[in-house]
C-alpha positions as CSV (number, residue, x, y, z in Angstrom):
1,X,140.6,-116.3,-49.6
2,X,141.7,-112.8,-48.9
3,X,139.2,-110.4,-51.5
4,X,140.5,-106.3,-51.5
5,X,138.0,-104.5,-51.7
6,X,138.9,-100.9,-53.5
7,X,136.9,-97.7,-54.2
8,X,135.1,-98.2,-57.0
9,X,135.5,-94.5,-60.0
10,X,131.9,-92.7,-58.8
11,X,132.4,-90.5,-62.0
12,X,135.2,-89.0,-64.7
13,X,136.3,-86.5,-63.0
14,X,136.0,-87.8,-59.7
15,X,139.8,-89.4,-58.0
16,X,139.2,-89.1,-54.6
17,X,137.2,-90.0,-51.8
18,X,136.6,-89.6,-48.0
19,X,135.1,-92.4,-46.1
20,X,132.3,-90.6,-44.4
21,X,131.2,-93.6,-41.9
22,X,131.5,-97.1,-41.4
23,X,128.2,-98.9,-41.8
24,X,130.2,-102.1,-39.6
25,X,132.8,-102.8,-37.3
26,X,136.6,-104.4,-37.6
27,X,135.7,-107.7,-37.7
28,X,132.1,-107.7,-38.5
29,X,130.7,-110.9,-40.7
30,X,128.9,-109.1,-43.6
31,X,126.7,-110.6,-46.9
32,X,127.7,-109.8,-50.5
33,X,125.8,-106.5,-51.5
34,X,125.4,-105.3,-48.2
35,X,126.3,-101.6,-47.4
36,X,129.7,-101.2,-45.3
37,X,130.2,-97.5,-45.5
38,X,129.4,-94.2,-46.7
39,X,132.1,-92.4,-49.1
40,X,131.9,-88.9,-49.8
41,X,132.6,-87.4,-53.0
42,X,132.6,-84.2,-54.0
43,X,129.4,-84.2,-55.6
44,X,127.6,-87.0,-54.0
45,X,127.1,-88.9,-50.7
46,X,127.5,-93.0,-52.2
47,X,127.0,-96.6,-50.1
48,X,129.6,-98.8,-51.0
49,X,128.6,-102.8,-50.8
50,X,130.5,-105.8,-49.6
51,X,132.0,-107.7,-53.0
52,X,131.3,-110.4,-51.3
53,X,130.5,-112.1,-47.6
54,X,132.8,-113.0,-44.9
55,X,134.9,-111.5,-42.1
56,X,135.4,-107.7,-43.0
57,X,138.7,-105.7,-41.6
58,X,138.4,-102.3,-42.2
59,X,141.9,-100.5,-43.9
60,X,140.9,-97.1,-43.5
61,X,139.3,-94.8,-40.8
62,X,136.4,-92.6,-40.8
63,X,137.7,-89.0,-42.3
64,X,140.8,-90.6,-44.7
65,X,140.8,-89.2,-48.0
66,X,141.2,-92.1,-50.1
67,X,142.4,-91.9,-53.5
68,X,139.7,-93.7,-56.1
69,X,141.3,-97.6,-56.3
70,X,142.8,-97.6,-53.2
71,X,142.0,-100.6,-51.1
72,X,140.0,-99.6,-48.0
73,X,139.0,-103.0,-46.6
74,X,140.0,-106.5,-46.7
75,X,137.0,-109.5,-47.2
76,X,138.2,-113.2,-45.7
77,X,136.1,-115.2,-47.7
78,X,136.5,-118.1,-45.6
79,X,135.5,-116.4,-42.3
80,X,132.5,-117.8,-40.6
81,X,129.3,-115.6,-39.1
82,X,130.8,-115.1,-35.1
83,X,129.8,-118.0,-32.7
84,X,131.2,-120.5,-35.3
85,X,134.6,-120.8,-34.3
86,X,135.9,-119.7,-30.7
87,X,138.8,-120.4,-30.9
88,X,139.8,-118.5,-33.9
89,X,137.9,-115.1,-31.7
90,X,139.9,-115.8,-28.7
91,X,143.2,-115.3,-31.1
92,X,142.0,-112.5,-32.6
93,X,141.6,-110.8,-29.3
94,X,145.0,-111.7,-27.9
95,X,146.2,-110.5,-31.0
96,X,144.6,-107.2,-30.5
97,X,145.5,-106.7,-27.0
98,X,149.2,-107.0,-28.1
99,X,148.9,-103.7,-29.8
100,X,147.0,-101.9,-27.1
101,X,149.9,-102.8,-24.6
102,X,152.5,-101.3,-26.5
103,X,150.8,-98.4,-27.2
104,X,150.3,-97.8,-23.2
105,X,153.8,-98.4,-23.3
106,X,154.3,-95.5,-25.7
107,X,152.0,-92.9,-24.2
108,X,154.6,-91.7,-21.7
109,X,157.0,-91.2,-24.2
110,X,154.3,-88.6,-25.9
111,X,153.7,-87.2,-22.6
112,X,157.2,-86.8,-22.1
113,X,158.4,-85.3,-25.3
114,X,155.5,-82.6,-25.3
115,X,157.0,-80.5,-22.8
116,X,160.4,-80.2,-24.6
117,X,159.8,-78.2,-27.3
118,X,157.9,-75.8,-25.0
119,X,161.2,-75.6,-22.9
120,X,163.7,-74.9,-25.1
121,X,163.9,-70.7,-26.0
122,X,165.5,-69.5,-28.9
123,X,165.0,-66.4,-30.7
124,X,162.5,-68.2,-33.0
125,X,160.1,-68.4,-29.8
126,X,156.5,-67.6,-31.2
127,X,157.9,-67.0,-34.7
128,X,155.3,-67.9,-37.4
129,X,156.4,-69.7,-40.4
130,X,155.5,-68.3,-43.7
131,X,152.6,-70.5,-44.1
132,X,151.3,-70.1,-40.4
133,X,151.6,-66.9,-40.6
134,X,149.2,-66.4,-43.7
135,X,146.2,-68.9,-42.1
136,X,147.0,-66.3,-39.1
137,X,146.4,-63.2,-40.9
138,X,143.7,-64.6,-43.0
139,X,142.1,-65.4,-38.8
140,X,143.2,-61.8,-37.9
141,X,144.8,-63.9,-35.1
142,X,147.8,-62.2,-33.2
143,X,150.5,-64.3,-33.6
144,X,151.6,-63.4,-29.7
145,X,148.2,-65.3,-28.6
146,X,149.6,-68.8,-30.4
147,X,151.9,-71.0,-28.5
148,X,154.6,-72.6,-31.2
149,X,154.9,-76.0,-31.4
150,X,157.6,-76.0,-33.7
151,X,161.4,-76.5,-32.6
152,X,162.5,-73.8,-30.6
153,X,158.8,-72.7,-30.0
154,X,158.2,-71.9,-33.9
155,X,154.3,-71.1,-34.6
156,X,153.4,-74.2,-37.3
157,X,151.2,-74.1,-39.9
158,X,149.1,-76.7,-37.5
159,X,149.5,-74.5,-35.2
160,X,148.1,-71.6,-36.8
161,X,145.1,-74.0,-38.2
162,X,143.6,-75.2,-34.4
163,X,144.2,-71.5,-33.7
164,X,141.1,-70.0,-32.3
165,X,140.3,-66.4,-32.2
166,X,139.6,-64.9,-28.9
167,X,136.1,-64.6,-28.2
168,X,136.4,-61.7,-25.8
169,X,136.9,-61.4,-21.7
170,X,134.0,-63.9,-20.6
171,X,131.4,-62.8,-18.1
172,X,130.1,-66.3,-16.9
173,X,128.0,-69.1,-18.6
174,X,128.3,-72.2,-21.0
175,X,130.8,-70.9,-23.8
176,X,131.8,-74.4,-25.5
177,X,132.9,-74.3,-28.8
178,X,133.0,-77.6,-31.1
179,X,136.0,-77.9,-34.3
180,X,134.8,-80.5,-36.6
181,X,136.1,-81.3,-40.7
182,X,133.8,-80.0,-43.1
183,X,132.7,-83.2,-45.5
184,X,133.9,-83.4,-49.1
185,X,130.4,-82.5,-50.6
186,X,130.7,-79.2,-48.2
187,X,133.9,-78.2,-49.0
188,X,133.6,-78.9,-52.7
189,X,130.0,-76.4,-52.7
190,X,132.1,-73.9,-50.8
191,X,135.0,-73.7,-53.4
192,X,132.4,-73.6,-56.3
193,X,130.1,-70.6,-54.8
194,X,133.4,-68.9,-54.2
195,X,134.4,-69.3,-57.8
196,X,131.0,-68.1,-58.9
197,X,131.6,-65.1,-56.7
198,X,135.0,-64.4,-58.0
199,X,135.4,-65.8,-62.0
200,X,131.4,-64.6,-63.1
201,X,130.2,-61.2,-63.8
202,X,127.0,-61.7,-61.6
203,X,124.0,-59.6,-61.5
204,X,120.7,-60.3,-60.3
205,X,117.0,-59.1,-61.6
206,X,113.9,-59.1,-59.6
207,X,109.8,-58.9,-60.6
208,X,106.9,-60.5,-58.6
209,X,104.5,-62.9,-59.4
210,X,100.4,-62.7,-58.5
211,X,99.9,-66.7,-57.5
212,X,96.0,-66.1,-57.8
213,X,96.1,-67.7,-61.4
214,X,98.3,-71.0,-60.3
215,X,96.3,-71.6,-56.9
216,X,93.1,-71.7,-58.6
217,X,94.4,-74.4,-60.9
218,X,95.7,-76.2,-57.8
219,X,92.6,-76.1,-55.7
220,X,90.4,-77.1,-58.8
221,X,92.5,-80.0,-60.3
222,X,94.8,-81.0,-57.4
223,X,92.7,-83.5,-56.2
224,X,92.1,-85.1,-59.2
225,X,95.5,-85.0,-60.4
226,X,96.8,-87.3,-57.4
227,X,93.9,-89.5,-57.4
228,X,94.6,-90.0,-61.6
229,X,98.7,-90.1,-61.2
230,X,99.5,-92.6,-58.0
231,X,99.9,-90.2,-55.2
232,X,102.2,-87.6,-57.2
233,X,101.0,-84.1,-56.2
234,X,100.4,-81.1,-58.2
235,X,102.8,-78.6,-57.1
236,X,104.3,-75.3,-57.6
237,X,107.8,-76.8,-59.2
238,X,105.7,-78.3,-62.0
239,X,104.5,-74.3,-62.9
240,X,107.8,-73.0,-62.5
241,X,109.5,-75.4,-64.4
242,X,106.9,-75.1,-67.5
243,X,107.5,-71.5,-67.2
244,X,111.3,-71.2,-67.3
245,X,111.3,-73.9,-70.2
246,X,109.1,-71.3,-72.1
247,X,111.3,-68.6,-71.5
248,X,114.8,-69.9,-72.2
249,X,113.6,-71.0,-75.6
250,X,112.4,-67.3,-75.9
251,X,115.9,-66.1,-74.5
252,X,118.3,-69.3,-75.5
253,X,121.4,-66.8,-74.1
254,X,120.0,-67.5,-70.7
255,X,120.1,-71.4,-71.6
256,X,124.0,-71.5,-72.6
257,X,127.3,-71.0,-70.8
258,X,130.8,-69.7,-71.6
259,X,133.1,-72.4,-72.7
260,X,136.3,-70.1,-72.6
261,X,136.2,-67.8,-75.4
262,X,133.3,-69.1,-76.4
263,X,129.7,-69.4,-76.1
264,X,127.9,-72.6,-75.9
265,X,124.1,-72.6,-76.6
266,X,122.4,-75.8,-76.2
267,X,119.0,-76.8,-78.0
268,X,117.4,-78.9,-75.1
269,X,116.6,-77.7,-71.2
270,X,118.0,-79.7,-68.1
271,X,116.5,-78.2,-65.3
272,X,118.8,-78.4,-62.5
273,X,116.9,-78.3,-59.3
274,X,118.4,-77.6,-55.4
275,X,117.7,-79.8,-53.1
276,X,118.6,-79.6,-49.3
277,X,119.7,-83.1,-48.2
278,X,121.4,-84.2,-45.2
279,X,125.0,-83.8,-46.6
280,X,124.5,-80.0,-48.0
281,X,123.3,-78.5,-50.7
282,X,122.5,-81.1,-53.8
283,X,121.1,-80.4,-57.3
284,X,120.0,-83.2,-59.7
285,X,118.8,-82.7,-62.7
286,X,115.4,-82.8,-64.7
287,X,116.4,-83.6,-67.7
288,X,114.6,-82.6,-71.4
289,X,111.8,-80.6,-68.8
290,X,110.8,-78.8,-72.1
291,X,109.8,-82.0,-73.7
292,X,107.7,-83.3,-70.1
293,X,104.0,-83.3,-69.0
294,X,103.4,-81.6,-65.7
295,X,102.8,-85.2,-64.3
296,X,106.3,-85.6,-65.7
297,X,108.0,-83.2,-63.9
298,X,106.2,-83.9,-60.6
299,X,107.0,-87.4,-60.8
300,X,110.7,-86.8,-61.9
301,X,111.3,-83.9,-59.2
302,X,110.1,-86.3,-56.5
303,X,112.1,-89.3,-57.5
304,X,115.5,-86.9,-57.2
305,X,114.1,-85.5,-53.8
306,X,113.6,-88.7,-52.4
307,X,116.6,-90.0,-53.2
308,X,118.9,-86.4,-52.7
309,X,117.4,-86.6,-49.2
310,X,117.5,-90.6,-48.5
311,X,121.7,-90.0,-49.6
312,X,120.6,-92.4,-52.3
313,X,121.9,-89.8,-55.6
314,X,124.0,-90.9,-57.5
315,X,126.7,-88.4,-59.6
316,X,124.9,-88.8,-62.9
317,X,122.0,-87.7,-61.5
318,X,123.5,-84.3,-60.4
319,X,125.9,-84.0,-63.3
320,X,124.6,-81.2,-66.7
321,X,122.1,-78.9,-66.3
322,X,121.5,-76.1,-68.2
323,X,119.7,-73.9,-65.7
324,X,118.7,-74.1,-61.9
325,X,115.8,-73.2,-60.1
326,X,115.8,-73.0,-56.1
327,X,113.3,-72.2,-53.6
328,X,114.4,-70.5,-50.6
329,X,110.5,-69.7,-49.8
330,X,110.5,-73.5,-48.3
331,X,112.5,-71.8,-45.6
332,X,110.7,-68.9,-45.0
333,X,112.8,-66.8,-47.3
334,X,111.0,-63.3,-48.9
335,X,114.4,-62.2,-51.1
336,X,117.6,-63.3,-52.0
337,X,120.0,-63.0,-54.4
338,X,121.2,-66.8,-55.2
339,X,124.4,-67.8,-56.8
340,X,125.2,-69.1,-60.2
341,X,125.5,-72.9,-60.6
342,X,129.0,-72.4,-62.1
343,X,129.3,-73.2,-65.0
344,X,125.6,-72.1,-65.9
345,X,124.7,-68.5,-66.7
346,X,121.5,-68.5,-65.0
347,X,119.5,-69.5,-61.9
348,X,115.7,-68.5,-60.7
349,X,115.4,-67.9,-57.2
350,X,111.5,-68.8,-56.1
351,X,110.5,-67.2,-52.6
352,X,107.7,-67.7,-50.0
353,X,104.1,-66.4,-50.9
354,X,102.7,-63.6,-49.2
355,X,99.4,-62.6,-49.1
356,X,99.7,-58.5,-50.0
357,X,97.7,-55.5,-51.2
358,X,98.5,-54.9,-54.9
359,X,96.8,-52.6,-57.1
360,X,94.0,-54.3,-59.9
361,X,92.0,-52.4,-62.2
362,X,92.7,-49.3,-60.3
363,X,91.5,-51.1,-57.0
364,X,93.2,-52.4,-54.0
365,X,93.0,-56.0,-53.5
366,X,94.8,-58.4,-51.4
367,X,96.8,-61.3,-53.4
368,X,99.2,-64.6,-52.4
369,X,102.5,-62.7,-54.1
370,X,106.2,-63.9,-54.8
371,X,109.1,-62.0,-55.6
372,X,111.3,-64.1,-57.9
373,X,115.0,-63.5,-58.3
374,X,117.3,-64.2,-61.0
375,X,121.0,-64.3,-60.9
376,X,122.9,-64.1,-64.3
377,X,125.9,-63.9,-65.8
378,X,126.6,-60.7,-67.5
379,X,129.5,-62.0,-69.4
380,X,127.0,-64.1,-71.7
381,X,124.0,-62.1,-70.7
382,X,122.6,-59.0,-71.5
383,X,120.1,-56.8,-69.3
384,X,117.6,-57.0,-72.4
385,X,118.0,-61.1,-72.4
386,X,117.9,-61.6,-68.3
387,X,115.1,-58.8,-67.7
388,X,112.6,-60.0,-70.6
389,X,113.7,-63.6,-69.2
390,X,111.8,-62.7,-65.8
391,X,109.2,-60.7,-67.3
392,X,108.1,-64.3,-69.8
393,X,108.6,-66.5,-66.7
394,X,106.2,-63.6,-64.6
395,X,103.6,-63.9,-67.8
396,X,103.5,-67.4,-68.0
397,X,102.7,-68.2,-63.9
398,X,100.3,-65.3,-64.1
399,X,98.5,-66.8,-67.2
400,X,99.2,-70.8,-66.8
401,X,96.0,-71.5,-68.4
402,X,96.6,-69.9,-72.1
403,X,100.6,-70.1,-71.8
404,X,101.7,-73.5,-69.9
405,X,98.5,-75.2,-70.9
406,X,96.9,-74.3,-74.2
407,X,93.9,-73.2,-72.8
408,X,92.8,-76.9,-72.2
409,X,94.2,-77.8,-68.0
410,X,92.6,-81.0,-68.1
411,X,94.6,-81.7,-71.5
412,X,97.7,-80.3,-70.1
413,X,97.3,-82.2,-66.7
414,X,96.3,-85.3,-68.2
415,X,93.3,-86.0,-66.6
């Protein structure tokens, strides 16, 4: 029995998909559940598994944009692992022989039919069409540099897309240059920080933060914390996310979102939390952080790592979120200015710690420090709301003990 195999709805709003890679070959005998490819979405890198086993042939190639119950794949129930039947393989490659002979036959006509076009001159020689010549422009690409394609040497729009601007006379050395298709996740995180850009009223606040306070904690209960909670360390997201719970629910405007002409508060805190993985830029989401232990958060924060960065998340792990925290210090970063997770109103930026004189008690003394950033929307968000926002988040990491813990750490850490 023939079984189609479609792509299975990752979310609501998702309809399409792009098959990122084949996990098997045309042909390939494969076991119910087992992963045959990777399909992009545009919020999530999925697996999707074999409905069932048998002889697998593949309906789509690596790069199609594939519309969400489109068959991609065809399952032969019936087929046999290879080795069984010989006689069937030795069919299937005359059978796929027979199509690589006719296409030898047709690769002289291609060859043949490219230089016509290039021949023939008419006064729309090296003419742009309207659309070519707007990728052009947008290129600052001369359209007298692009040979046209087109009939009577017309400049395409596919033209005017492989179009690559000039790089310059060159003086000698290795100057490859490689073209490759951005993946869905990619292009989808390029459209929305764009529309952050363009459709928010985006400012950005910055204070710093003495760590003293939060690496004394760490070096007195870290240890103990692991041994008690199964490996799961005591980190810095843990103090962060404590911190910016208490501070939207001193500032709620920071912890809503405009919902066209109106204004959406919410009474609960999903922390949305960014997350480098191999396919981009990924934020799942903590969800309720304001009602989680700092063992809760650790644990939770690692489980979404692991998985952001094994391509494991799923879309309902990455959809919500009411505010996001990222930490460019992982990279080395001392300041930036990060970009709203649209359609949030907020977003801390965390940065690297560095050690730095600062004045205490009218002395000099040298302190791990960390300028925090936060991006807001001042549509929803006042400079009152977004400053004294920063300023509780500053308070709490400087004073963890009294603020984030009650005055009791072992309490607080559950130890």
């Amino acid at each position: 029995m023939i079984l189609e195999m479609k792509v299975p709805s990752p979310g609501e709003s998702i309809t399409e998909v792009e098959i990122a890679t084949w996990l098997v070959k045309d042909g390939d005998y494969v076991e119910k559940d087992q992963a045959i490819a990777e399909v992009d979405s545009d919020k999530a890198t999925l697996e999707l598994p074999a409905e069932a086993s048998g002889i697998i042939t593949l309906k789509a190639e690596e790069g199609d944009a594939v519309a969400v119950g489109q068959v991609v794949c065809h399952i032969d129930t019936d087929g046999k692992p290879s080795g069984d039947a010989p006689a069937k393989e030795e069919k299937k490659e005359e059978k796929k022989e027979e199509p690589k002979a006719e296409a030898k036959k047709e690769e002289p006509k291609k060859e043949e039919a490219k230089p016509a076009p290039a021949a023939e001159k008419s006064y729309a020689s090296g003419t742009p069409s309207p659309a070519a010549r707007k990728i052009l422009d947008e290129k600052s690409i001369d359209s007298a540099s692009v040979s046209g394609t087109g009939k009577g040497g017309r400049i395409t729009k596919d033209d005017a897309v492989n179009a690559v601007p000039s790089m310059g006379t060159p003086t000698g050395g290795n100057r490859g240059s490689e073209r490759t298709k951005l993946s869905m996740l990619r292009r989808k995180v390029a459209e929305r920080l764009v529309a952050a850009k363009n459709e928010t009223a985006m400012l950005t606040t910055f204070n710093e933060v003495n760590m003293t306070p939060i690496n004394n904690l760490r070096n007195e209960y870290k240890d103990a914390f692991k041994a008690k909670h199964n490996g799961i360390g005591l980190g810095y997201m843990s103090f962060f996310t404590k911190a910016v719970t208490r501070a939207l629910q001193l500032y709620p405007d920071v912890n809503s979102m405009m919902d066209g002409d109106h204004k959406l508060a919410f009474d609960f805190v999903d922390v949305s939390i960014a997350v480098s993985g191999p396919k981009g830029l990924m934020v799942p989401v903590v969800r309720n952080a304001e009602n989680l232990t700092f063992r809760g958060i650790e644990a939770e924060i690692k489980r979404l790592a692991i998985k952001a960065r094994d391509g494991q998340i799923t879309v309902d792990d990455m959809t919500g979120g009411t505010f996001t925290i990222t930490n460019g210090g992982v990279f080395g970063s001392m300041l930036s200015t990060p970009i709203i997770n649209p359609p949030q109103s907020g977003i801390l930026g965390m940065h690297n710690i560095i050690e730095r004189p600062i004045a205490v008690n009218g002395k000099v003394e040298i302190h791990p420090m960390m300028y925090v950033a936060l991006s807001y929307d001042h549509r929803i968000i006042d400079g009152r709301e977004s400053v004294g926002f920063l300023v509780a988040v500053k308070e709490a990491l400087e004073n963890p003990a009294e603020l984030l813990m009650d005055n009791n750490p072992k309490k607080a850490l559950e130890l």
